[in-house]
N, C-alpha and C positions, 0 to 999 in steps of 0.2 A: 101623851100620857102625863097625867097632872101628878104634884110628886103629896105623900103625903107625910105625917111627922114623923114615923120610922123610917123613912126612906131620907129625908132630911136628916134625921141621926146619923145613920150610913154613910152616909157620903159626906156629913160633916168627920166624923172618924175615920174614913178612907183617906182624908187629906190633911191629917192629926191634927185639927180644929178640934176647940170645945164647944159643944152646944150648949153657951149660955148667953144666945140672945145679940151675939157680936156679929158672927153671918148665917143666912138663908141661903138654904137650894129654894129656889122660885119656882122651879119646872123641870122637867125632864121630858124631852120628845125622844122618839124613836125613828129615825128613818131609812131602812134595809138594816144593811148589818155596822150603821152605828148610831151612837147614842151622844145626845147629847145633857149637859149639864148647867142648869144656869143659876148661879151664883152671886150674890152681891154682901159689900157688905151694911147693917142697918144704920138706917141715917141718926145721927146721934150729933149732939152740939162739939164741935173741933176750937180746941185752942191754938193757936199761934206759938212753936217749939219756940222759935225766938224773941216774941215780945208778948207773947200769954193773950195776946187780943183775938176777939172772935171771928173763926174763920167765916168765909160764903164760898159757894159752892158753884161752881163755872161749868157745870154740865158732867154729862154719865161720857166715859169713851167705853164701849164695847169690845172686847178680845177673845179672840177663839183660841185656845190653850190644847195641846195635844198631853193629854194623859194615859200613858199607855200602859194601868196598872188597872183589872180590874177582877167582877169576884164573875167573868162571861167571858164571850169571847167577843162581842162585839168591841168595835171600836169607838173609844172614848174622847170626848170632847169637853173640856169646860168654858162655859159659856160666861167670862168674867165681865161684871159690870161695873169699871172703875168711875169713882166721883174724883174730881178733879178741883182741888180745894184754893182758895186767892187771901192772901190776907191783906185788908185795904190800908192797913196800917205799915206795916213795913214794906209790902209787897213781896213776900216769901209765895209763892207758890210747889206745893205738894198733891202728891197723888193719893189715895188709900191704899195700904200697902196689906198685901196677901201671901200667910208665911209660907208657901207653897208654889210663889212663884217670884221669880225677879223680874228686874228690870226689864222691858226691851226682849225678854224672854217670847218663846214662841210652844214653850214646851215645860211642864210642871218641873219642880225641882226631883222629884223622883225619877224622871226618864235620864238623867244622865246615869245612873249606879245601876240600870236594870239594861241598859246600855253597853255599860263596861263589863256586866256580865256574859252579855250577848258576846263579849267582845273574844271571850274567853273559846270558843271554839273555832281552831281554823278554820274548819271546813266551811266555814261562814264569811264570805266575802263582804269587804263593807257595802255594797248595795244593798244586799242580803239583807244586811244588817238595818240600814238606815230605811226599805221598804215595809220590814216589822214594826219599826216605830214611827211610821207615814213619817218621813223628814228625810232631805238630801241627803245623798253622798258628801259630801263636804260639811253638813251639819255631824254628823254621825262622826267622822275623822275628825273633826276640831274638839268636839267634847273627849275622846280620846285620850288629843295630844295634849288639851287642858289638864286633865286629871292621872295621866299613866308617863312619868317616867322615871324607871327606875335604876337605881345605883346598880353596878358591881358589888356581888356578895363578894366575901371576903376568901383570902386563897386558904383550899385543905391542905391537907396532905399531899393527897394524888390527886393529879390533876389529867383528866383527856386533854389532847388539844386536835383538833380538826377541822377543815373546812366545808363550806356549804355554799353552793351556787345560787347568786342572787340576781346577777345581772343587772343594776340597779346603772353602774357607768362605769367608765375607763379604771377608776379607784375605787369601785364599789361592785368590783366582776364576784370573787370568793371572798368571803365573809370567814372571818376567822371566830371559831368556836372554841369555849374553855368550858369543860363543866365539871363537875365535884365527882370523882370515879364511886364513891361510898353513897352520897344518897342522891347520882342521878341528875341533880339541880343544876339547868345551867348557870356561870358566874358572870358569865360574859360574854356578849359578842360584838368582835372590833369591826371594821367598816374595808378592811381588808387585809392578808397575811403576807404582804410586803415586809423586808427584813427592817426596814427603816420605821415603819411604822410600829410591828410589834415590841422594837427597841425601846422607843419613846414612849409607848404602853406601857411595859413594864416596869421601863427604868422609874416611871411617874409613882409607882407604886412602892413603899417605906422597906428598906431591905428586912427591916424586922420582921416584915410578914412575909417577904419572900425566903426567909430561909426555915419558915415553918413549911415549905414543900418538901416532901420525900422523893417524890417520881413524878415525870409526865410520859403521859402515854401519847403515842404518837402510830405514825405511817411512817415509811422511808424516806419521808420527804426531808433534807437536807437540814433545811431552817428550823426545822421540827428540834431536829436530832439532837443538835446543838443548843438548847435553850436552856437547859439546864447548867452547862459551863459558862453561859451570858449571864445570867437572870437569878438561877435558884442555887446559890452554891453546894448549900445539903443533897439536894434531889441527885437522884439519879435516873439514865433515859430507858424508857422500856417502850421498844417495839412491837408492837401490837402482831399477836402471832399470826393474825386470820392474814395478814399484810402479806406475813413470810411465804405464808402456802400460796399466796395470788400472787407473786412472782415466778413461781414454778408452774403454777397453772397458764399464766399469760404466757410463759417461753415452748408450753407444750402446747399453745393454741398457735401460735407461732410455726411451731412444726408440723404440725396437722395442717394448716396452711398451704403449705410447701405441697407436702404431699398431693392435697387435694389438687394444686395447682400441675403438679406431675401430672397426675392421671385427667383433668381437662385438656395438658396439651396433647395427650396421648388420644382422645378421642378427636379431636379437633384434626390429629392426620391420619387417622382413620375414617373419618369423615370427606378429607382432602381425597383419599385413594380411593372410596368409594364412587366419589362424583367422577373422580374421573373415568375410571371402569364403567360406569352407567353412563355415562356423557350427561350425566346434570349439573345444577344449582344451585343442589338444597345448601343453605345457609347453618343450617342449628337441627340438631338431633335427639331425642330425648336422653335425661343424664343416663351414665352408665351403672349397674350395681354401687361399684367401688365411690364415687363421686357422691351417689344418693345415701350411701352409708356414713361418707367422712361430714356432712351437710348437716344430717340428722342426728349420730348414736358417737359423737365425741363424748358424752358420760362414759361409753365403757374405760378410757384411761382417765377421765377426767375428775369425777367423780369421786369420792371415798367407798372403798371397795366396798366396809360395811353397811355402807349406804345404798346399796342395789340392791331393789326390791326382785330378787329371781323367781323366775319360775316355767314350769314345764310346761306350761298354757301354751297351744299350738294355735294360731290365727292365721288367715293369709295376709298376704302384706301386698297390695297392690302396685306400689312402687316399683317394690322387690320382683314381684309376680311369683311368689313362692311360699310354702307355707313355712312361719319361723316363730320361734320361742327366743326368752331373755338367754341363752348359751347360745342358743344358733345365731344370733346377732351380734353375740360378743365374739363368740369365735370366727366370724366372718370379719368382722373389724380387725382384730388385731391380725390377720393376715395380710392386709391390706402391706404392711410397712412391718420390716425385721423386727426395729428398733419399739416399736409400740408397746409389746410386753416387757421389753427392759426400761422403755421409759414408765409405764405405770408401774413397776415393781419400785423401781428409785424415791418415784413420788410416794408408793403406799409406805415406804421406811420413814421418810421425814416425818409422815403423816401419823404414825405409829409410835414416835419419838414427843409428837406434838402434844400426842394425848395421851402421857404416862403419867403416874403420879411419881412424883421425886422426893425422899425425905430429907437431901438436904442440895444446897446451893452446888456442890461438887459433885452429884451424885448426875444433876444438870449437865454438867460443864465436861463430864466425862463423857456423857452419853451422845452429848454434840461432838465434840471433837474424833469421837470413834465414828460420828458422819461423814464430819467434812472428809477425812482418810478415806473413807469408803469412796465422797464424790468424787474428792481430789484425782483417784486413777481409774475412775470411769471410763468407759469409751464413748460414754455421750457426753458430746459437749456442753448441753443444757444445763447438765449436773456438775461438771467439773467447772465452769464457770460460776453456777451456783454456789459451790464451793468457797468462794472467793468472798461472794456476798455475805456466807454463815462468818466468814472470818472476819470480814471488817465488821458484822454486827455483832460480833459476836457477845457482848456483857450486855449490850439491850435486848438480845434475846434469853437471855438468861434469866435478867431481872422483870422478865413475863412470866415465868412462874410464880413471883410473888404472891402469897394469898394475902386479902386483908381483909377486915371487915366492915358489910356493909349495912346500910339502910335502907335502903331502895323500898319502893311499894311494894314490887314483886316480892320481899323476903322479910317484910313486915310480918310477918306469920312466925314466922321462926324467931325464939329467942337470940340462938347467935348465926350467923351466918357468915361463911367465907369464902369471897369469888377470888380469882385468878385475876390479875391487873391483865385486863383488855380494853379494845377503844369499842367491845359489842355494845353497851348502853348507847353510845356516842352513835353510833351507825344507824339503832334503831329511833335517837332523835332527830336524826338528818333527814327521814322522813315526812319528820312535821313541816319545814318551810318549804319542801316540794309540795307538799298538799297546797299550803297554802298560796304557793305563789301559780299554782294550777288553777285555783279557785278564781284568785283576784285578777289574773290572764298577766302577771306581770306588775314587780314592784318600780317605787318610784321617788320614794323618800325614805333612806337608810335609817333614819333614826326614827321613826314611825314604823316600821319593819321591824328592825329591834326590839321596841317597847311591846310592840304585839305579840310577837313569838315568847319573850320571857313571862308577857301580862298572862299568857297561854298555859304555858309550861312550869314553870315555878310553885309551891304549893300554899304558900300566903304571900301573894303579893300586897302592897301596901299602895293604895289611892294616894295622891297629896293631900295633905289640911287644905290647903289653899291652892284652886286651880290657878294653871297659871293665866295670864292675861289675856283676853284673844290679840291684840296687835300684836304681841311676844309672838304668839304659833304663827299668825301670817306672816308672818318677815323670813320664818324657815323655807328653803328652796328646796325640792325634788328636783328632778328628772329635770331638763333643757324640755321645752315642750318645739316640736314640729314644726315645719312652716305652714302657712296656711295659703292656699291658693283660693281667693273667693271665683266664684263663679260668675261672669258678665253674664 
């Protein structure tokens, strides 16, 4: 298809050229679903930058350019026709230079920022990525790590801290995460939450802006705990409450456990005395009620009591071979073991204590310690142990009542708004680099991983002025690569 002068406009302004007369679209063909563009620019008398003498001209070199910007869907192609200029006088030789494309380039200067935009979606693995804009795996990652790296923001107030499973190597298994508790953003992620490392992180960091922290929100995890007596001498430590109730949860999945394991060895020599009575060899029997209910309906202690969707609905239950409703399952469960409804009662108080509203810091402090008394002379051990735990936690559980205010997308609507210091933002970003490293089957280079998640996550991220060099990105190492065994 021949191109005509409005179509020459076009495409001189698709690639912010002026049409006056400096380049030509010559042609445009069509063939399936791409297109192609041929462009040159017009021959015109060339000086000599260095000695002003007239250049001559050593021939056209032809280059096929991937432009993957267009007003279709077909795939684009510019078909550049470079003259290649000698000057006989000094001997300078030059190319025609095309503001649209560099050097040694294979792809217009627009495909790297419609690139890094691509970039911006996990769920997009870099093949993914680099098959949308016809160009390798490793083109697609190098223009990346040319133009995306960026700083640690600066520390808030409150601070989450948490980790995230990367698997990258020996010192790059859990990734350590900081992010801003008010508006969400992560500040940072280290390469892993070893005690020696996060030291040397921090300590890097000016104490002037470490003593602008108030609190870090954490999990039980030890190193956590303590960062704020290392690090932020203002802050105080606040135990992320969802934490608290999964220690209670995990010690009554623990006893359910037991139980269940009770009642398999129970059928197991019921089993034994049956074969022998029949003079057989059956090996395994289908599970019994008791086993099929501890397998399945651990919700009924497990659970938040409010959170049981009940109802009188009668269905069969195949398992069971009986017909049963949300009470007829529940009341069957908790029969199973004495202690079941005294252990969900203990857990629904903590659970009740969790979700109160408190008007002041002692109003807290009393309501906990009229627990821990409670747990402390329990007859279940789960709780009187837990007991211990309320107590050594106790002013980081406290200091999770905190409200403060935030920014977050979610409460962008609302002029003020005030959350409860928790690590829940933090848990529902933990999501993102499991997507992502599900996508990509697996990372390989921590600091490329990094850049990606925050290029992702963050809500203006900032390109470099100046990419950095490609021998610079090549000289960075991933992953140890495999042996290779060739085939004779």
């Amino acid at each position: 298809m021949e191109h005509n002068t409005n179509q020459n406009s076009n495409y001189l302004a698709l690639l912010n050229l002026t049409d006056d007369g400096t380049y030509t679209v010559t042609k445009i063909e069509i063939i399936g679903s791409d297109k192609f563009v041929y462009i040159e620019k017009n021959l015109k008398p060339t000086l000599c930058p260095m000695c002003q003498s007239r250049m001559h001209s050593k021939g056209i070199y032809v280059r096929k350019v991937n432009h993957p910007i267009s007003q279709d869907s077909m795939n684009t192609y510019l078909i550049v026709r470079q003259r290649r200029w000698v000057c006989k006088e000094c001997g300078l030789t030059e190319n025609d230079s095309f503001p649209f494309l560099d050097k040694y380039s294979h792809s217009s200067n627009i495909t790297p920022y419609l690139i890094l935009n691509a970039f911006k979606t996990l769920t997009k693995s870099t093949a993914e990525i680099a098959a949308q804009f016809n160009i390798s795996d490793s083109a697609a990652r190098l223009i990346f790590k040319r133009y995306v790296d960026l700083p640690r923001l600066p520390l808030p107030e409150y601070i989450s801290v948490d980790e995230v499973y990367l698997d990258i190597s020996n010192t790059e298994k859990y990734a350590f995460v900081i992010m801003d508790f008010s508006t969400g953003e992560i500040i940072d992620i280290v390469h892993n939450r070893w005690h020696s490392t996060l030291e040397n992180y921090f300590l890097s960091i000016p104490l002037k802006e470490r003593l602008n922290v108030k609190g870090v929100i954490s999990d039980a995890y030890k190193t956590y705990l303590t960062m704020p007596e290392e690090y932020f001498p203002n802050a105080v430590t606040i135990l992320d409450s969802f934490h608290v109730v999964k220690v209670i949860i995990s010690r009554m999945n623990t006893y359910i456990y037991k139980v269940m394991k009770r009642y398999k060895k129970r059928d197991e020599q019921r089993l034994k005395e049956k074969n022998h009575d029949t003079n057989r060899d059956d090996k395994s029997i289908k599970p019994s009620k008791e086993v099929i209910l501890l397998q399945n309906y651990k919700w009924v202690i497990l659970k938040n009591h409010d959170e049981i969707n009940y109802s009188t609905k009668r269905y069969y239950h195949k398992m069971l071979g009986m017909n049963v409703d949300t009470f007829t399952i529940e009341k069957m469960f908790l029969e199973l073991d004495p202690n079941f409804e005294k252990l969900r009662d203990l857990k629904e108080d903590y659970i009740e204590f969790n979700n109160q509203e408190y008007e002041s810091e002692f109003d807290v402090l009393t309501n906990l310690n009229a627990l821990i008394n409670k747990y402390k002379y329990s007859d279940q051990s789960i709780f009187s142990d837990f007991a211990l735990f309320l107590i050594k936690n106790k002013e980081p559980i406290v200091n999770s009542f905190i409200k403060v205010k935030v920014y977050r997308k979610s409460a962008r609507n609302e002029q003020e708004y005030y959350a409860r210091l928790s690590n829940g933002p933090m848990e529902s970003f933990n999501r993102k680099p499991k997507d992502l490293k599900r996508e990509s089957r697996g990372f390989s280079d921590f600091n490329y991983t990094r850049n990606r998640i925050l290029w992702a996550t963050r809500d203006n991220p900032s390109v470099r002025g100046i990419p950095k060099p490609k021998d610079e990105i090549k000289k960075n190492k991933g992953k140890k690569r495999g042996s290779y065994n060739k085939k004779k």
